[in-house]
C-alpha positions, -999 to +999 in steps of 0.1 A: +000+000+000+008+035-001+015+060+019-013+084+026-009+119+013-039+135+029-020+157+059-058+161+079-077+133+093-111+130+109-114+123+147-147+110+158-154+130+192-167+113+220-198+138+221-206+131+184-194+147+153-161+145+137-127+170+142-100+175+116-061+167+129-031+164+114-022+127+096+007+106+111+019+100+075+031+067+087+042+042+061+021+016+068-023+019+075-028-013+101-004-022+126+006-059+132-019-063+159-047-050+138-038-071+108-039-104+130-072-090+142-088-086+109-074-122+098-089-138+127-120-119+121-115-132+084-115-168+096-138-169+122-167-150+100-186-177+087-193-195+124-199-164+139-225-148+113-237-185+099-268-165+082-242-150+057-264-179+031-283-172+003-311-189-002-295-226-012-277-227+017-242-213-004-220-189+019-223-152+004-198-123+001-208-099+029-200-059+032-183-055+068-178-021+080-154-019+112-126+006+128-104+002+157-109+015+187-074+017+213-059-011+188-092-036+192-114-043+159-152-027+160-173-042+139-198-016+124-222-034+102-224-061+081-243-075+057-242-096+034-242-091-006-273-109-020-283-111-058-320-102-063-334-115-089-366-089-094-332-062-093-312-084-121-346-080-145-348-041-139-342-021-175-334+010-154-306-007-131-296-023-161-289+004-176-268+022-151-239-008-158-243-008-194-211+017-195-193-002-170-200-030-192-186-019-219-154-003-197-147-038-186-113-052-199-105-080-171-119-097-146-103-099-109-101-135-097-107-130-061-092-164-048-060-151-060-037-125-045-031-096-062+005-089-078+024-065-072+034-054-108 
């Protein structure tokens, strides 16, 4: 990954809202810690949200949202990423890909990791 160029971050304040500060400009995003956290999170997903199925039974992609918190892993929200049919026959939504459609040059495996070059 990158470095981050932004030099102002947002700070949620315990009272609500959000305050700018200055950015670290660290190096790296995710400490050690945090990565371990979000692998075990990773691995443990599936018997700790079991109702991430579709319909057949078939585990499903989900959309986690999380932070940290003093180095531990919040989980925000998650849900998972369902196809709906009724959605897949819609003209309109159609539509709204038909230029990503035709955009598309490759396809991302996502059982493979990604290379560097």
């Amino acid at each position: 990954m990158a470095q981050a160029t932004e030099p102002r971050k947002g700070i949620l304040l315990p009272a609500g809202g959000v305050a700018k500060a200055a950015a670290s400009g660290r190096e790296s995003v995710l400490e050690r810690e945090e990565i371990r956290q979000l692998i075990e999170l990773a691995a443990t997903l599936p018997s700790r949200f079991p109702s991430l199925r579709d319909a057949d039974g078939r585990e499903v992609p989900a959309d986690i949202e999380f932070g940290f918190y003093e180095g531990r892993l919040v989980l925000f929200q998650i849900r998972p990423f369902l196809e709906s049919p009724h959605a897949r026959r819609s003209r309109f939504l159609s539509s709204l890909d038909r230029e990503l459609d035709r955009r598309a040059v490759f396809t991302v495996d996502l059982d493979e990791t990604p290379s560097t070059g």
